[in-house]
C-alpha positions as MATLAB code, in Angstrom:
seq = 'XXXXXXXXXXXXXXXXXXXXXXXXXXXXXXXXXXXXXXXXXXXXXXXXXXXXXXXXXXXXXXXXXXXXXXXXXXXXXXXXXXXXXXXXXXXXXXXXXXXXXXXXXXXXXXXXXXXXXXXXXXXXXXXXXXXXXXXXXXXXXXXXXXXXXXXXXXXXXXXXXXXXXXXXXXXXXXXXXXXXXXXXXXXXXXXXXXXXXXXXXXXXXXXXXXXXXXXXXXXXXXXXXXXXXXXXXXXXXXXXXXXXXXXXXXXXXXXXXXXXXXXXXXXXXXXXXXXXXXXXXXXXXXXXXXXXXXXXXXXXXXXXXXXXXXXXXXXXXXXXXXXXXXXXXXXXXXXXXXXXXXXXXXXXXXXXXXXXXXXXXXXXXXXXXXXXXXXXXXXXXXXXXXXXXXXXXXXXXXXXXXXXXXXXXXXXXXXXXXXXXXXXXXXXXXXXXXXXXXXXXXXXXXXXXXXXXXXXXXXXXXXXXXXXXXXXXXXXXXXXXXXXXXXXXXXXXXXXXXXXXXXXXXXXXXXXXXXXXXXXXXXXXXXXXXXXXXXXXXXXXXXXXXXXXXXXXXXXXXXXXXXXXXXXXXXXXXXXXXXXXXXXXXXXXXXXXXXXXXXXXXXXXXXXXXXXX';
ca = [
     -11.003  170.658  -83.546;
      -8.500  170.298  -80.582;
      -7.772  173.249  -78.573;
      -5.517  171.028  -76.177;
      -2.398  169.139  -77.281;
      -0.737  166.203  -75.559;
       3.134  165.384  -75.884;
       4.607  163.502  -77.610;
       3.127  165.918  -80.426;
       0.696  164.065  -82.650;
       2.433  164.253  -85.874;
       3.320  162.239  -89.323;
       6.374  161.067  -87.926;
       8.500  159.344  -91.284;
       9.572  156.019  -90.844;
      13.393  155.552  -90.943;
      14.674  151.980  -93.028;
      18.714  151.909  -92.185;
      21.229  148.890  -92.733;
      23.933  149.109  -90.561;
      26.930  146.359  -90.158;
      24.505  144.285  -92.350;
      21.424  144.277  -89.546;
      18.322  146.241  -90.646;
      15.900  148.478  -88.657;
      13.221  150.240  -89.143;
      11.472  152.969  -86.463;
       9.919  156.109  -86.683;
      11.953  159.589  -85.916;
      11.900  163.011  -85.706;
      14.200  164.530  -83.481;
      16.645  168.268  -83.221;
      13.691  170.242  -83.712;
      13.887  173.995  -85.212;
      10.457  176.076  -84.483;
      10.134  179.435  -85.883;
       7.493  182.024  -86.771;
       7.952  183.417  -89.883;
       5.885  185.987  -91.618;
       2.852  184.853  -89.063;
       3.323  180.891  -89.619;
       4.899  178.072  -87.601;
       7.422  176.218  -88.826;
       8.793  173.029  -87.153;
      12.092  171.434  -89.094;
      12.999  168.297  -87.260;
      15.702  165.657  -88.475;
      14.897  162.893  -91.167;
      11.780  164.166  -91.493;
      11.598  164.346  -95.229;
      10.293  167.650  -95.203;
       8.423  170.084  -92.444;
       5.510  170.894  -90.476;
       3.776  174.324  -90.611;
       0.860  175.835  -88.646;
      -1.122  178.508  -88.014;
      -1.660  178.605  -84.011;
       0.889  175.615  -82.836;
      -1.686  173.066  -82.240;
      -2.785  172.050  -85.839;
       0.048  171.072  -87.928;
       0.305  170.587  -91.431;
       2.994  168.387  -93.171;
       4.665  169.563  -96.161;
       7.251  167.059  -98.145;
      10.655  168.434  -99.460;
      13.027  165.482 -100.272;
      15.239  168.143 -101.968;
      15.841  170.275  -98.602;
      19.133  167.581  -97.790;
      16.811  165.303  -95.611;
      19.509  163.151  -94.589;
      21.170  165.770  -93.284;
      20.897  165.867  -89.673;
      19.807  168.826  -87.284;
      18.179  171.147  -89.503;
      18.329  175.039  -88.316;
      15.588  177.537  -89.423;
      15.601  181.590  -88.784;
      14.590  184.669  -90.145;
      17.403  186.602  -91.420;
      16.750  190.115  -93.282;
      13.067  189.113  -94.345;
      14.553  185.827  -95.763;
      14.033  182.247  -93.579;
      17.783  181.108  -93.940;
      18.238  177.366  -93.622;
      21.643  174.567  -93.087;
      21.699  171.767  -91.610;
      24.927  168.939  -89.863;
      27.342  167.526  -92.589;
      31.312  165.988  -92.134;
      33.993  166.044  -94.112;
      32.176  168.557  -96.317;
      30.816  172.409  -96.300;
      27.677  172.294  -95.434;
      25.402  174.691  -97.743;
      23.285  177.786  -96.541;
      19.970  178.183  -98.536;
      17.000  180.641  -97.965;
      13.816  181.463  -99.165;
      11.023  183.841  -98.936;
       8.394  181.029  -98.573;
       8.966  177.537  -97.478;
       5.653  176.388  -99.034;
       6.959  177.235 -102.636;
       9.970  174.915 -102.458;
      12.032  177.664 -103.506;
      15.340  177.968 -101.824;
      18.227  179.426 -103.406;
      21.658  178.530 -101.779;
      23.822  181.450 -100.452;
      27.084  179.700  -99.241;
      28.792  176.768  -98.249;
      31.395  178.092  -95.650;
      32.147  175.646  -93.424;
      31.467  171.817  -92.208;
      29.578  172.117  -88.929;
      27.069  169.877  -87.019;
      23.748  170.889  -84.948;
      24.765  174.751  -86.573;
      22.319  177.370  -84.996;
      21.924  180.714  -87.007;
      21.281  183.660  -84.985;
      20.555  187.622  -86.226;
      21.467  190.184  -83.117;
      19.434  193.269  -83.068;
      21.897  195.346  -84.548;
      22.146  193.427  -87.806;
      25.109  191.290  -86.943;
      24.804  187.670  -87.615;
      26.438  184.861  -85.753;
      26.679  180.742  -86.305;
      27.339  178.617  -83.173;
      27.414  174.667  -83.866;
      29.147  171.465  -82.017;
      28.016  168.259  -81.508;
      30.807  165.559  -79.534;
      32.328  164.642  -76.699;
      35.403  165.845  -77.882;
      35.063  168.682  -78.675;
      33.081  172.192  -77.347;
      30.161  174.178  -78.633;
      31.792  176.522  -81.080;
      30.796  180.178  -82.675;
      31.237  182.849  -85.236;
      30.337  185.598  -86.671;
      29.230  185.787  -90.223;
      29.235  188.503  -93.080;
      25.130  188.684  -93.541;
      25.324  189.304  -97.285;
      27.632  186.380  -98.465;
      27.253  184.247  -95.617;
      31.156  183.835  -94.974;
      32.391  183.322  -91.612;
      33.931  186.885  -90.269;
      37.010  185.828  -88.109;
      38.232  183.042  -86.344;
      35.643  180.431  -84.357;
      35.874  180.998  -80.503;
      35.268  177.949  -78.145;
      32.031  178.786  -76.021;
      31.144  175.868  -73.995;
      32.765  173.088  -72.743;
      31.364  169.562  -70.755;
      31.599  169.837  -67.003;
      30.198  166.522  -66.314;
      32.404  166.103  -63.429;
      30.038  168.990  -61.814;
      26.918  169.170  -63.594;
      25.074  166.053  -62.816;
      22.544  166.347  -65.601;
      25.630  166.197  -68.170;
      26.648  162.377  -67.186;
      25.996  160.161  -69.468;
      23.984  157.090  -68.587;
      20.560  156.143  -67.813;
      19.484  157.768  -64.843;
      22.916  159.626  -64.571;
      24.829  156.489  -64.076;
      27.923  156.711  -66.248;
      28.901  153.007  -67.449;
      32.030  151.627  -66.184;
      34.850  152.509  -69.357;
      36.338  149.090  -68.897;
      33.119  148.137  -70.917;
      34.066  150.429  -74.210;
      35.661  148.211  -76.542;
      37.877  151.291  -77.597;
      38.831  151.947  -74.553;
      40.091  148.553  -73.542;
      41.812  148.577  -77.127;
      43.666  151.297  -76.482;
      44.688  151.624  -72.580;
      47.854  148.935  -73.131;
      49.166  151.674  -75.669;
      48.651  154.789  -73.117;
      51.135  156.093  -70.844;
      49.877  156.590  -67.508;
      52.674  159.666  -66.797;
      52.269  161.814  -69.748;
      49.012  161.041  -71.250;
      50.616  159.822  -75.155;
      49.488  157.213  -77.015;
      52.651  154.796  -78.031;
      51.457  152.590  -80.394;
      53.631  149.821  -81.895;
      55.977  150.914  -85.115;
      54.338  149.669  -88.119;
      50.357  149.449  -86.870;
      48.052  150.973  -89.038;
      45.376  153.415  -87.255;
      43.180  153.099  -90.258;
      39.744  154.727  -91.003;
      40.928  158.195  -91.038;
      41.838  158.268  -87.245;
      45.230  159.500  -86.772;
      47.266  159.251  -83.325;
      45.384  162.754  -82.054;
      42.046  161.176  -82.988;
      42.915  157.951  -80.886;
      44.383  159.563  -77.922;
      41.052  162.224  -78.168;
      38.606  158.946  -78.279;
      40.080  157.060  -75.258;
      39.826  160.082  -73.062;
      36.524  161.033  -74.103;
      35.047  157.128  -73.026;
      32.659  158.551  -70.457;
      32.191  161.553  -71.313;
      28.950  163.546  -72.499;
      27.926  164.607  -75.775;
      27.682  168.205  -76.040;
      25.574  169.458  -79.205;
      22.708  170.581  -80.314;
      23.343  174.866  -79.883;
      20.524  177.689  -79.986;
      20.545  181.148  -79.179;
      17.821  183.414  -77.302;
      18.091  186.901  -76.471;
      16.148  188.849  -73.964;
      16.182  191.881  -71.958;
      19.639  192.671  -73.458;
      21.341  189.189  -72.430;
      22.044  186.027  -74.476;
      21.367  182.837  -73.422;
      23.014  179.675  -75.109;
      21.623  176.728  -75.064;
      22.679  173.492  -75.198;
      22.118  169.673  -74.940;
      23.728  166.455  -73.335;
      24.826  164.306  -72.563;
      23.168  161.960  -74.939;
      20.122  161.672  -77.016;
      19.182  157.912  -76.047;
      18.984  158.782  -72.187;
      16.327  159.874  -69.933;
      18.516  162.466  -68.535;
      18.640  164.104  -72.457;
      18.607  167.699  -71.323;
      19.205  171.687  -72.657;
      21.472  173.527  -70.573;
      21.929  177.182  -70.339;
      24.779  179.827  -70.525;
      24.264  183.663  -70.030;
      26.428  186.286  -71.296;
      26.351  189.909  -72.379;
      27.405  189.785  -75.771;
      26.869  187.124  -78.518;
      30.083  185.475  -78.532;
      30.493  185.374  -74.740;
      32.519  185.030  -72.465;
      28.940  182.785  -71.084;
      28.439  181.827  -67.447;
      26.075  178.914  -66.744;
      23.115  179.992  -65.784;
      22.197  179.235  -61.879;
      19.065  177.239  -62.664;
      19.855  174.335  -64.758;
      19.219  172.121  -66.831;
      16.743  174.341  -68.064;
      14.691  171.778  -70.090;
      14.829  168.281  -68.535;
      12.237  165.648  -68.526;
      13.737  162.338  -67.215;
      10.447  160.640  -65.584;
       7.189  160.496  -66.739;
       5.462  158.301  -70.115;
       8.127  159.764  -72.597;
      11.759  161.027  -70.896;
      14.251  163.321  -72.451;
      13.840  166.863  -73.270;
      16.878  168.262  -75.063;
      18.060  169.513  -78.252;
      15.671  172.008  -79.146;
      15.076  175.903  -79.636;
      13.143  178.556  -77.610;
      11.230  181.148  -79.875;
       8.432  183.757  -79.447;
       5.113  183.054  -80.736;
       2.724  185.572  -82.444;
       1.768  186.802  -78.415;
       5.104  186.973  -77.334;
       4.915  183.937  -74.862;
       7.777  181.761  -75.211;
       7.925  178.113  -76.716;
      10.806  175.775  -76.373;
      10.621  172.550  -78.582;
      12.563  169.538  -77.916;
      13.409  165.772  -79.138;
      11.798  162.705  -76.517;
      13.062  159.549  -76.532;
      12.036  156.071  -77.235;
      15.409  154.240  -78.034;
      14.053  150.929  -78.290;
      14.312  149.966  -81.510;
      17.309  152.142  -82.585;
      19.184  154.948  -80.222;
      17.556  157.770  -83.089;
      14.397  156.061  -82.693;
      12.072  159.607  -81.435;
       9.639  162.020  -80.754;
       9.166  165.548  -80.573;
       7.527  167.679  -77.387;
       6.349  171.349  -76.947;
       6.638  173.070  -73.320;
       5.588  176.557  -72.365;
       8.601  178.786  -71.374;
       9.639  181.858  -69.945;
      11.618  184.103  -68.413;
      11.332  185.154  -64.602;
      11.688  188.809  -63.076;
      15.686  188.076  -62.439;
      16.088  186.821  -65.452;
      16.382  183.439  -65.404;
      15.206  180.869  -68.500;
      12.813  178.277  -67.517;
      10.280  175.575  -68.851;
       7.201  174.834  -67.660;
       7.625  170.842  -67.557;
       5.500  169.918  -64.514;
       2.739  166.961  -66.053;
       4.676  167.433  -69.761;
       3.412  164.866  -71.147;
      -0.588  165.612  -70.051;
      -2.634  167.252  -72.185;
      -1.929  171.332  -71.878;
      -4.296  174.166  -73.287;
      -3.039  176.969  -75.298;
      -4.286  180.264  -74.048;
      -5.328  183.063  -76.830;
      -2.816  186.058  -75.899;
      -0.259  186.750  -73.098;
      -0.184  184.163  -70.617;
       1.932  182.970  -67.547;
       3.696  179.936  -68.240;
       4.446  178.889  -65.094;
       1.112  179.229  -64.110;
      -0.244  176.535  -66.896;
      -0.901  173.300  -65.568;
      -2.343  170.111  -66.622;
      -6.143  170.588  -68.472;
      -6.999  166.713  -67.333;
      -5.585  164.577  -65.085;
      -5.031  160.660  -65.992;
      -7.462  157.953  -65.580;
      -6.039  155.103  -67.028;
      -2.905  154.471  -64.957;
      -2.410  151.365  -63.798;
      -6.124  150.200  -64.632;
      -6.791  146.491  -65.466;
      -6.055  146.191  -69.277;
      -7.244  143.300  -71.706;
      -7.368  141.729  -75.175;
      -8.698  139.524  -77.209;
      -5.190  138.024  -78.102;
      -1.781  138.716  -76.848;
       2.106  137.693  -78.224;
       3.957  135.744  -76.761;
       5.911  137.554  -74.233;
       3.733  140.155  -74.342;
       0.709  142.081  -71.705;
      -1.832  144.314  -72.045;
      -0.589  145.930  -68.781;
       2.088  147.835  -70.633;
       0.163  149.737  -72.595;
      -0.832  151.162  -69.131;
       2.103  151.517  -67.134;
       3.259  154.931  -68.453;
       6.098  153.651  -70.615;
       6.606  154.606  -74.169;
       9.200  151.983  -73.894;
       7.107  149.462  -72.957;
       4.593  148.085  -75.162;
       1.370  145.195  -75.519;
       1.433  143.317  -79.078;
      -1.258  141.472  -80.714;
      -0.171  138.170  -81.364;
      -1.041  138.587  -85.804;
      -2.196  141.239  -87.906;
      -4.780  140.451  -88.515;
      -7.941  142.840  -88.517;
     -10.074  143.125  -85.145;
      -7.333  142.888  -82.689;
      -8.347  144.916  -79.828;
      -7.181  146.271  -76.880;
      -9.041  147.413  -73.677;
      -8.623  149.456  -70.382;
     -11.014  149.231  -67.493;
     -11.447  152.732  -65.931;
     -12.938  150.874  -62.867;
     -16.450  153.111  -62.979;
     -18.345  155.827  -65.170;
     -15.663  158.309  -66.256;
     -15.667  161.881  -67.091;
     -13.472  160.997  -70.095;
     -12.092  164.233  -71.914;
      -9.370  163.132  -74.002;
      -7.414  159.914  -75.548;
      -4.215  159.309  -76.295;
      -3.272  156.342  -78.240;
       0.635  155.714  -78.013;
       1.768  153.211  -80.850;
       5.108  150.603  -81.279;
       7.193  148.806  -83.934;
       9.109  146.106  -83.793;
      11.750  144.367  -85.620;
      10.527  146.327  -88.590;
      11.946  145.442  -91.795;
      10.103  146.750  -95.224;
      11.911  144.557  -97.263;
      13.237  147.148  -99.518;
      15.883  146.797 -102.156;
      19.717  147.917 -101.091;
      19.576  150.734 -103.971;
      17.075  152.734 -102.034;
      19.236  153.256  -99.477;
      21.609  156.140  -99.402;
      24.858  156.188  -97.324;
      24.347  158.116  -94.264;
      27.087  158.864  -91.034;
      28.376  154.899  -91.364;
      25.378  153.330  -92.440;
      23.027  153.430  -95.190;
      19.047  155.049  -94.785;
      15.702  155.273  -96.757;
      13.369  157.631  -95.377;
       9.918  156.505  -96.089;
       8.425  158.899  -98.769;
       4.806  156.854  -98.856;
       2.250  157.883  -96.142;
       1.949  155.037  -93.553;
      -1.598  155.410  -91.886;
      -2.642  153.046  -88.858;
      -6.698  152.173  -89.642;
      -8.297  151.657  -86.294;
     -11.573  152.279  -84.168;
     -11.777  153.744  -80.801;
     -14.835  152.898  -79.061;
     -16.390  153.221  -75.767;
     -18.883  151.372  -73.237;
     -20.108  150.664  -69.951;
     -20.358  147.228  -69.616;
     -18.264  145.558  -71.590;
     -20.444  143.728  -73.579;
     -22.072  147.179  -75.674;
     -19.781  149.619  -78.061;
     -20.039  152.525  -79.027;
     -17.793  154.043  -81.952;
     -16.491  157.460  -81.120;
     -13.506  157.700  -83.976;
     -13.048  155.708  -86.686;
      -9.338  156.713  -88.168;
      -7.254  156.223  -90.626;
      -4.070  157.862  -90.838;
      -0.290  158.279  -90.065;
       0.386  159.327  -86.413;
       2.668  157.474  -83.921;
       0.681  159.152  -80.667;
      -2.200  159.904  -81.908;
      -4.788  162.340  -79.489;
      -8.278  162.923  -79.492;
     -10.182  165.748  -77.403;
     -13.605  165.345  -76.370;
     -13.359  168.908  -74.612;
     -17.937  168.601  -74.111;
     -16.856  164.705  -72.204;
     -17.561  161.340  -72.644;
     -19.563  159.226  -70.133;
     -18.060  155.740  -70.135;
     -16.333  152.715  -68.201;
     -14.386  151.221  -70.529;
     -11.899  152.061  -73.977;
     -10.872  150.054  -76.224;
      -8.467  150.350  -79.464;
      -9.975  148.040  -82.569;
      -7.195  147.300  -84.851;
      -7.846  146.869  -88.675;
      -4.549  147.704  -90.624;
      -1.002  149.065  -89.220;
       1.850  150.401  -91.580;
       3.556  147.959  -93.693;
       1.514  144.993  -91.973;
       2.517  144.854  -88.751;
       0.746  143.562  -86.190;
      -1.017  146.307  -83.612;
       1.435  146.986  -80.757;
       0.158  149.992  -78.615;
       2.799  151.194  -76.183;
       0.224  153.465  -74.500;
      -3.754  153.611  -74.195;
      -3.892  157.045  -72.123;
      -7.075  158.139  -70.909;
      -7.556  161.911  -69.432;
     -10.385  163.492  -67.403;
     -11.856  164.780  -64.807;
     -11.749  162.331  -62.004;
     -14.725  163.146  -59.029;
     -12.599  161.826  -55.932;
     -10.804  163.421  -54.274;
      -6.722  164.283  -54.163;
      -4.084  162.523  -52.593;
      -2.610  163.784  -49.122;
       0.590  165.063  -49.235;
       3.752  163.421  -49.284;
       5.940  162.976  -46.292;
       8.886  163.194  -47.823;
      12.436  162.847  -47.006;
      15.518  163.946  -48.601;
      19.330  164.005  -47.887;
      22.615  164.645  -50.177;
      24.042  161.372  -51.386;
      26.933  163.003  -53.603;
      27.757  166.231  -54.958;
      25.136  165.909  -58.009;
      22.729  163.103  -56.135;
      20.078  163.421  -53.767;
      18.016  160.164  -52.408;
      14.142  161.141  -51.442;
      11.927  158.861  -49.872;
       8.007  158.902  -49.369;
       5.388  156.926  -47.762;
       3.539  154.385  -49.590;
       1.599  156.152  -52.289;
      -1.286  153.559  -51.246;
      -1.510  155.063  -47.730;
      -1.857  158.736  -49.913;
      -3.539  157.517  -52.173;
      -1.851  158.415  -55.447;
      -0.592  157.151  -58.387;
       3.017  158.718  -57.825;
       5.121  162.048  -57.159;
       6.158  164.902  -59.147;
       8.920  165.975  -57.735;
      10.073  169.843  -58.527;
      13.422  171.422  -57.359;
      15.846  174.323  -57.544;
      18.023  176.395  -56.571;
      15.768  179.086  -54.820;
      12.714  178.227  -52.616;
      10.646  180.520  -55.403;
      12.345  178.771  -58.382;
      11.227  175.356  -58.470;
      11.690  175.395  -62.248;
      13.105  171.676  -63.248;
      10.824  168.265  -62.314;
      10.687  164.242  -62.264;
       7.929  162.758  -62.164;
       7.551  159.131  -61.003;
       4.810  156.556  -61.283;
       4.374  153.562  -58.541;
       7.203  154.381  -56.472;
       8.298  155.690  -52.879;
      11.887  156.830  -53.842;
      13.873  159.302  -56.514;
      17.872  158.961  -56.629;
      17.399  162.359  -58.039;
      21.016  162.739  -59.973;
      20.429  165.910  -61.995;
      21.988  168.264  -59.225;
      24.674  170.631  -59.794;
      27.526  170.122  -57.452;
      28.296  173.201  -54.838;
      24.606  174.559  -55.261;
      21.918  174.628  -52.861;
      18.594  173.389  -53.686;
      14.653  173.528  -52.686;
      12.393  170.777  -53.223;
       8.590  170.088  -53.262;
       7.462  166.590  -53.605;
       3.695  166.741  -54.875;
       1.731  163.949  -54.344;
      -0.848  163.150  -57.302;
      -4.043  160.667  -58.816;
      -6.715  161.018  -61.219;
      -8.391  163.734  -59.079;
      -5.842  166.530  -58.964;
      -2.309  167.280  -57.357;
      -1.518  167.951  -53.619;
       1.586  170.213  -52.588;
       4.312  168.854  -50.793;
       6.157  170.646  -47.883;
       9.199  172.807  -49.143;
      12.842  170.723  -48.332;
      16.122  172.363  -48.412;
      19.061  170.841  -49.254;
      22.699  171.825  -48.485;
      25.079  172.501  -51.025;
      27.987  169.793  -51.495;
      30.756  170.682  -53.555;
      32.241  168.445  -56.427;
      34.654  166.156  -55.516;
      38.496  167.016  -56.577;
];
């Protein structure tokens, strides 16, 4: 059995079927995950899942259906409340019910209120007893909280506003691939509505007689033209330690690279919050699978800290994702941080305590960049992309028809530990009947309730020309990973394709290969950087072929000893690094790495620039 795990987490992820303004698409999600430990099990709620994941150690999951646990309800929250694990989940437009239960695995959950419609809600139990309920999810409006009466589940007061977007400040809060905030002339809404704005006082004047329609009145409009631009703030969860509270949240958008937690401190659990110095605390914008936000932090069975989080792919749909586990922690000041250097490399679970920051990659990869082949290929298509560290990205076989295969040359005799194989869809459609879809936020959704298992070999050799089986598989699993922790002597991999879900040809968006390479390391970087903007920083490199590497991992901060947040980039020699916070003063290594290990960069400082007014 695996005692390593490789992000995105190997798991059953449901396929989603949606009709929206009469187009059809079908993907796999899970996304919003919940984690918690309850009564010495893991459980991991994600959205339109269909049901949850349990385990017994984090690294071997279990699914367990529930279609009855309001699946199409988005963001579902999990906690342990009185000896109960309490359970709601995002509705609008309607109170969204409470339930518990003693045991998730009996299906039993009895519902205790509906108090209130909220999205992305986060239930949180203080020490003292106290319960609280913090949700929000726009970019209109701010992360909200409350207390509520533990026995009937009834909010206790009035909500108080708790955090707000600062996107003119925070650089990881723009919305935009790479930080780069589209131009609001291209927003439909926005160009609908600026003729009817006043430029002096802000009001919308619409003609006398024209109907807003679709339950927006004038507040609605005039709240949607200034928010064009602006970042979605959602996706709340609460973790105490040492007697503080830190609330988390995530923007600016789930289809981005940039998809990020942030983090506010305060002293009690309603605030007043101050963000944290170090932030975003969980950001993942380079590597094979970007984005790292909306998630929760919990304590496993050891006490070492866990923060789960959704991943993008965004190809085939914006919701179209995966989920990711990173080791997390809290320093000797204080400060919350994820370990998200190499995130998506395969990482080993220590039994007991352990340092998280001192975890690092159990295998490096071999297979980047390596000449790929196959025995057929779509049009359009390249076996090079299932190489290129792209989840985005993605070689097709040209038919689905069994024995397909795809190949990656390792270039010599490999020390070949573990495998990763990474697969696609495209321009799914299951052909189901309209009546199996229920209406859902605007459009209408089936989540697939039949298991959808991928049959495929994986086989090795050393010349090409003789194969050697080392899995023959057949089940569900989207990024499915395989440990050969005693190694595998070969050349060559190659994926043998016999039957995907629902007929579709093989598409693989990533063959990854880890092990222990025998060369040696790169040499370090010579890098540059300077202050392009209050929240930007360029950094140039030499040419990774004169260090020989296969790219940088850049880590930064706001202390020389705090390096906590990281991008990591493949094949290049720059980084418009645009995740800064303006007015803050930052540290930066950039680490040079291949197959054979990592190399250090020199520490950079860079000056502080404040935002612009």
């Amino acid at each position: 059995m695996n005692q390593t795990y490789c992000n995105p987490l190997d798991l059953g992820y449901r396929y989603q079927h949606m009709i929206e303004n009469g187009r059809r698409f079908g993907f796999r999600e899970a996304a919003d995950p919940t984690l918690a430990c309850f009564k010495g099990r893991y459980y991991l709620f994600a959205s339109m899942s269909g049901g949850f994941w349990h385990s017994s150690d984090l690294l071997h999951w279990d699914f367990h259906p529930n279609r009855d646990l309001m699946i199409y309800d988005y963001a579902p929250d999990v906690r342990e409340i009185n000896g109960y694990l309490y359970f709601c989940a995002s509705r609008r437009g309607e109170n969204c019910p409470i339930l518990r239960t003693k045991d998730p695995l009996s299906d039993t959950f009895e519902q205790v209120s509906a108090p209130l419609d909220f999205w992305d809600p986060d239930l949180f139990q203080d020490d003292d007893g106290r319960v609280y309920l913090y949700w929000g999810c726009g970019n209109t409006d701010p992360i909200y909280g409350v207390e509520m009466d533990p026995a009937t589940m009834q909010p206790i007061g009035q909500r108080r506003e708790l955090i707000f977007e600062h996107a003119d400040a925070l650089g990881y809060e723009r919305p935009g691939e790479n930080g780069q905030v589209a131009d609001k002339e291209e927003s439909l809404v926005y160009r609908s509505l600026k003729p009817f704005i006043d430029p002096v006082t802000g009001d919308l004047n619409l003609p006398e007689g024209l109907p807003t329609g679709g339950g927006f009145n004038k507040e609605k409009l005039v709240k949607m033209f200034y928010s064009i631009g602006k970042p979605y703030i959602e996706g709340a969860y609460m973790t105490k330690h040492g007697g503080k509270y830190y609330l988390q949240y995530a923007c600016p958008a789930t289809e981005y690279n940039t998809y990020s937690d942030g983090v506010y401190v305060g002293d009690s659990p309603l605030g007043p919050f101050t963000l944290q110095t170090s932030n975003p605390y969980s950001s993942k914008p380079g590597g094979f699978a970007q984005g790292a936000g909306h998630g929760s932090t919990i304590q496993d069975k050891y006490g070492n800290y866990w923060h789960a989080s959704t991943m993008r792919v965004s190809v085939n749909y914006s919701m179209e994702r995966r989920l990711g586990l990173f080791p997390a922690g809290f320093d000797a000041d204080g400060v919350l941080y994820c370990n998200q250097n190499f995130a998506d490399y395969p990482l080993r679970i220590p039994a007991g305590r352990f340092d998280p920051w001192a975890l690092k990659p159990e295998w490096m990869l071999l297979s980047y960049a390596k000449p790929a082949a196959a025995d057929a290929t779509a049009a359009g298509s390249d076996p090079a992309l299932a190489v290129n560290e792209d989840i985005r990205s993605w070689w097709s076989a040209p038919d689905a028809a069994p024995g397909h295969w795809l190949a990656v040359d390792l270039g010599k005799q490999a020390d070949i530990r573990a495998i990763q194989v990474n697969f696609a869809d495209e321009a799914l459609d299951a052909g189901y009947p309209e009546e199996r879809y229920v209406p859902n936020n605007g459009a209408r959704r089936y989540i697939e309730e039949a298991p959808q298992p991928a049959r495929y070999t994986i086989e090795t050799s050393d010349d090409g020309a003789h194969w050697t089986v080392l899995e023959t598989v057949e089940r569900e699993g989207a990024n499915a990973y395989f440990e050969f922790a005693d190694g595998i002597a070969a050349r060559r991999v190659r994926v043998v394709g016999q039957a995907m879900p629902y007929g579709q040809p093989m598409r693989i968006s990533g063959l990854r290969v880890f092990g222990l390479g025998h060369g040696e390391p790169p040499t370090p970087a010579q890098a540059e950087a300077r202050r392009t903007g209050p929240m930007n920083a360029e950094l140039r490199w030499q040419p990774l072929a004169e260090m020989g590497a296969q790219g940088c991992n850049i880590r930064y901060g706001t202390a020389p000893d705090k390096l906590y947040q990281s991008w990591m980039v493949y094949g290049a020699e720059s980084l418009d690094l645009s995740t800064l916070m303006a007015g803050r003063r930052y540290w930066l290594r950039v680490d040079s790495f291949n197959e054979n290990g990592v190399t250090e960069g020199a520490l950079i400082e860079l000056d502080a620039e404040p935002a612009a007014q």
